[in-house]
N, C-alpha and C positions, 0 to 999 in steps of 0.2 A: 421339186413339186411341193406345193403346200396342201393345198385340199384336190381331194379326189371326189367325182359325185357318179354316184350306181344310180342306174334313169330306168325308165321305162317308159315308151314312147309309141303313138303308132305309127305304121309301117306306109312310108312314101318311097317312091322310085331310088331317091339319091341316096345313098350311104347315111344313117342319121340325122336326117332333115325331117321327119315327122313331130309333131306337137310332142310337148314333155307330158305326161300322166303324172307324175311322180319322180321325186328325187330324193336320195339321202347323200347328204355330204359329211366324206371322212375327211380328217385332218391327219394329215401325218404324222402329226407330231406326236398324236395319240399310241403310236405303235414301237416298238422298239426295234421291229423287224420289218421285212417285206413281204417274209411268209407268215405272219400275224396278221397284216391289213388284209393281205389273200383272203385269208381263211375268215374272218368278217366279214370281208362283202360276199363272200362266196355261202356264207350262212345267212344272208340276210336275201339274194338273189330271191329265191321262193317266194321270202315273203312277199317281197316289192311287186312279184309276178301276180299273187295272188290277188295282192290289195289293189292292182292297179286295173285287175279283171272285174272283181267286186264293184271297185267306181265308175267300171262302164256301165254294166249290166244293172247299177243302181239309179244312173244318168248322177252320180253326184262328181264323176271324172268334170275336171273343169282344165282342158290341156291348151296350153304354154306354148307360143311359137318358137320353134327354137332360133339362138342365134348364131350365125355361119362361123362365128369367129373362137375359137379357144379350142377348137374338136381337134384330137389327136391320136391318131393309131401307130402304133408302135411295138413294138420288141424288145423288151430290155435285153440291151448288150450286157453282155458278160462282166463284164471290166465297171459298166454303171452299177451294175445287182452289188457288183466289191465296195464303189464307192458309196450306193444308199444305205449299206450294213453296215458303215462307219456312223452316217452323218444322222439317218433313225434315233438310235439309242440317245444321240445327245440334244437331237431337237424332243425326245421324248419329257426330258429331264423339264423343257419349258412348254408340259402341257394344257392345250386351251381343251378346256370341258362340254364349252359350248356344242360342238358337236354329236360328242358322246353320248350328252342328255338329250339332243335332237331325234339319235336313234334309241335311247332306249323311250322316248316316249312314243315314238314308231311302236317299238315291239309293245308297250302297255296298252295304243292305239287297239295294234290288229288283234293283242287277244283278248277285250272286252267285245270287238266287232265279232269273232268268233263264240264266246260265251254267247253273246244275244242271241246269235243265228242256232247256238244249240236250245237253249234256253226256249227259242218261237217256234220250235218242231213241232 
């Protein structure tokens, strides 16, 4: 797997068929681990939750058809967890930043939208 993207989307009948709200895309190459990329998206989950509540209730959400093809649920096998914690570490070695900078300008994003909202109290 090369890039991974954490969505936020709303809710239609089929399994993740609703319009995209928002997306951040990781790169894997960015991680050395598989419990590092975890632990990123799983720190970033909230915020995408928050930001993507905020652009409804703001009408500035602008949501994205999704498309049927690339969606995949899964389980990693035991034996793949062994081979991504070999091949991680060396695809790390050729990291693209593009990403990186994608989310931290996410996280610069949601906390000036937060400062403002304190700020207009």
């Amino acid at each position: 797997f090369k890039n991974i993207a954490l969505t936020s989307h709303l809710m239609e009948p089929a399994l993740d068929a609703g319009p995209l709200i928002s997306e951040i895309i990781f790169s894997s190459d960015e991680y050395k681990t598989l419990g590092e990329l975890r632990n990123e998206m799983g720190a970033l989950m909230p915020i995408i939750a928050v930001d993507s509540v905020i652009s409804i209730l703001s009408d500035t959400a602008q949501p994205i058809k999704q498309k049927p093809s690339g969606q995949q649920y899964y389980f990693i096998h035991h034996r793949l967890r062994e081979i991504i914690s070999i091949i991680l570490p060396i695809r790390n070695k050729a990291l693209n930043q593009k990403n990186s900078l994608n989310r931290r300008n996410h996280l610069k994003a949601f906390k000036l939208l937060i400062s403002d909202i304190q700020n207009n109290r």
